[in-house]
N, C-alpha and C positions, 0 to 999 in steps of 0.2 A: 601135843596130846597124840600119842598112838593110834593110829586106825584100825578097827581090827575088822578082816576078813572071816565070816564065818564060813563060808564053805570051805574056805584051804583051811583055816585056822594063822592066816599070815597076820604077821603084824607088820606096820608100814608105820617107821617113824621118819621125821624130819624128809617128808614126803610133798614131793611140789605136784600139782596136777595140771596135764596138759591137753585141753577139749578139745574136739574137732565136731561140728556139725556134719553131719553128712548123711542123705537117703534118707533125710526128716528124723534123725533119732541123734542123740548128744553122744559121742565116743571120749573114754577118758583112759590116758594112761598114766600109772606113777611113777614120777622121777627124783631124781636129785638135780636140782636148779642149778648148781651150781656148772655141773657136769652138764645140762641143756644146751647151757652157751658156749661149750666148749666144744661141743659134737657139732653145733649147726657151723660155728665158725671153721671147723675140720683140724681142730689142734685133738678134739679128741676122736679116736677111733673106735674103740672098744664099747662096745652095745651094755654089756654087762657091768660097765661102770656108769652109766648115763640111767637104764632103766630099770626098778627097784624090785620089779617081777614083769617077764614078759608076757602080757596077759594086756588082751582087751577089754576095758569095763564101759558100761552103761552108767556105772557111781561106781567110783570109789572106794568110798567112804561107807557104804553100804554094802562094799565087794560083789556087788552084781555085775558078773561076769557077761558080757555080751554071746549069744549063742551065733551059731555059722550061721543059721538062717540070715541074721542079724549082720555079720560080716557079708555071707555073700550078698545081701540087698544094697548096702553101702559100697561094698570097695569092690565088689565082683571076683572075689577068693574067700575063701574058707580059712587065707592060711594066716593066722594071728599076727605072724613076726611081719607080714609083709602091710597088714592093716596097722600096724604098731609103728613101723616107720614114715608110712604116711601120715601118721595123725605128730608123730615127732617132728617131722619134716615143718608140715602144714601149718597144726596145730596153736592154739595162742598158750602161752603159761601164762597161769591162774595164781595170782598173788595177794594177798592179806592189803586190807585199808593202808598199816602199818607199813608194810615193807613198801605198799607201793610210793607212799608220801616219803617215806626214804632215797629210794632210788628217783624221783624225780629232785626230789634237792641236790643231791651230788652231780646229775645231770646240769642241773641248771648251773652249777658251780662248772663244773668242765666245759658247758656252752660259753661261759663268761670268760674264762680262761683260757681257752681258743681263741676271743674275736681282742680280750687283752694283748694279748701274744702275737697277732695282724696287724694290728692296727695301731696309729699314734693321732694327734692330736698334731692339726698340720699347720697350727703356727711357730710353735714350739718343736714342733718334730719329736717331741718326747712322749714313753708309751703314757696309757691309762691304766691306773691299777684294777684289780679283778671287783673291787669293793666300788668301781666307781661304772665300769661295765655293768654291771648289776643292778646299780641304781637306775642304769638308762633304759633295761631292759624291763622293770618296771612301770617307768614314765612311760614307756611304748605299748604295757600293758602285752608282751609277750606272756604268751604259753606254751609252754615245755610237750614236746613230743614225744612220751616213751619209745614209738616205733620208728624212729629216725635217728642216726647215729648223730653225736655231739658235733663232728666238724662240717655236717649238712648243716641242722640247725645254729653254727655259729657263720656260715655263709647268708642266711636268710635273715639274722640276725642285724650282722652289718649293711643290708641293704635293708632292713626297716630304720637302722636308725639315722641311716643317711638319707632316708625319703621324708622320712618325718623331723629331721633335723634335730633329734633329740640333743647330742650334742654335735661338735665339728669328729669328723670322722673321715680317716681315709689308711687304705690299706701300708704299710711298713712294706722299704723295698729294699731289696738284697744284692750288693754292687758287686760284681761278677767281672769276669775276664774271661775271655773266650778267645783257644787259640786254636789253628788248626793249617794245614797246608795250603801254600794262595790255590792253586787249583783247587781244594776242596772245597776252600771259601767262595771262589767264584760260581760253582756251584749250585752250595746249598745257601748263601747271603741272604736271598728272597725268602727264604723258611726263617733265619734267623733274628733277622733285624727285625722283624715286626714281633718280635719277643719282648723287644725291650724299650723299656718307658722312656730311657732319656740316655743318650751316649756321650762318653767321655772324649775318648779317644778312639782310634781306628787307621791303624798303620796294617800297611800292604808290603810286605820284601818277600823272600822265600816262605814264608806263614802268614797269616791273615791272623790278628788281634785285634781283639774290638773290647772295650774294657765300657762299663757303664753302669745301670741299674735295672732292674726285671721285679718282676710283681715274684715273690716267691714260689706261687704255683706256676711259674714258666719252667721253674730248672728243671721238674720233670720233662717238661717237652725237651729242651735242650741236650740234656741226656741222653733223651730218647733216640733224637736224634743222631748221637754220636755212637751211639750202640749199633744204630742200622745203618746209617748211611754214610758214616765219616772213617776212611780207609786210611790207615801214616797214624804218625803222632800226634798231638793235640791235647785238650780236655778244657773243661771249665774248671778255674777254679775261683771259691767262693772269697772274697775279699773283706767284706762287712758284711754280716746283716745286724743291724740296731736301726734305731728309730732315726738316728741323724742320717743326712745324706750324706756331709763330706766334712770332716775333722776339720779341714781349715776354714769351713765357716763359723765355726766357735769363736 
């Protein structure tokens, strides 16, 4: 349903509003939701595709425009565009019963399919499908965080159901090879090895390889590592990652 502004005469449709409390008065500006999360993320730049009129309201919906007095007691300026990115900044978006119960289901569907996608079932070594993630996350009586992104709450997730034993659960690991200059190995070895869950092999001649297993959130360190500190040829490369540890135990 259209908003209509009667002091400008604006209309404001498919209009998302974003509050800021501040200086004891409500601040509100209108957007496009969609273009919200694209501007705080910084994929989008452009002001004028994020805000539907650059104007500060007290409502909305009522088009009561906020007066400077009113700016200057809250933000300490007079000047709209600079109180309008603060409240964009700050601000929380304001969404409908409706969309909200939306976007927490698809949330909870992406939380479930992150910790599917981590994790396996460690007698079997095989994963868990997302329908069966979900059921656990029930039995645990999880609740969904709009204000936390999906692969936080699928870390807090996997450490509820491994506390509460909902079912066996343990993280999926990614068998790696690591090569790099014996000098460089000698080096940086003491950063390295404590990367990794369980080693295969570990041969020393002109290069240093160590071939084995890593929790998947290592390989950014690993990397990290070879970006800043590892000088010659080398690199990681990735060998498996599935839920089995090693083909010949089949």
């Amino acid at each position: 349903m259209p908003i209509n502004l009667p002091s400008n005469n604006f209309k404001l449709t498919n209009v998302s509003i974003i509050r800021l409390k501040k200086g004891g008065k409500r601040f509100e500006i209108a957007c496009y939701k969609n273009k919200v999360k694209e501007w705080r993320s910084g994929v989008e730049k452009d002001l004028d595709e994020v805000v539907q009129i650059e104007s500060v309201f007290l409502n909305v919906s009522k088009g009561q425009v906020a007066s400077n007095e009113d700016l200057k007691k809250a933000f300490g300026t007079t000047d709209a565009k600079e109180a309008l990115l603060e409240i964009l900044k700050k601000g929380e978006l304001q969404v409908g019963e409706k969309e909200r119960s939306h976007e927490l289901s698809n949330l909870w569907v992406e939380i479930a399919t992150i910790v599917a996608q981590k994790c396996i079932e460690p007698s079997s070594q095989k994963p868990y499908t997302v329908g069966m993630i979900e059921k656990a996350m029930k039995d645990a009586h999880y609740s969904v965080k709009p204000s936390k992104s999906a692969k936080i709450q699928a870390l807090e997730v996997i450490k509820l159901l491994q506390s509460k034993e909902i079912i066996p659960l343990e993280r999926a690991q990614m068998r790696v090879s690591v090569t790099m200059a014996a000098r460089e190995g000698k080096r940086l070895k003491d950063k390295i090895l404590p990367l990794f869950s369980h080693i295969e092999e570990e041969e020393w001649d002109d290069s240093w390889e160590i071939v084995g297993t890593i929790d998947p959130g290592s390989l950014r360190q690993i990397n990290t590592l070879f970006e800043t500190e590892v000088k010659g040829e080398g690199g990681v490369e990735t060998l498996t990652f599935s839920t089995v540890n090693n083909d010949d135990d089949e």
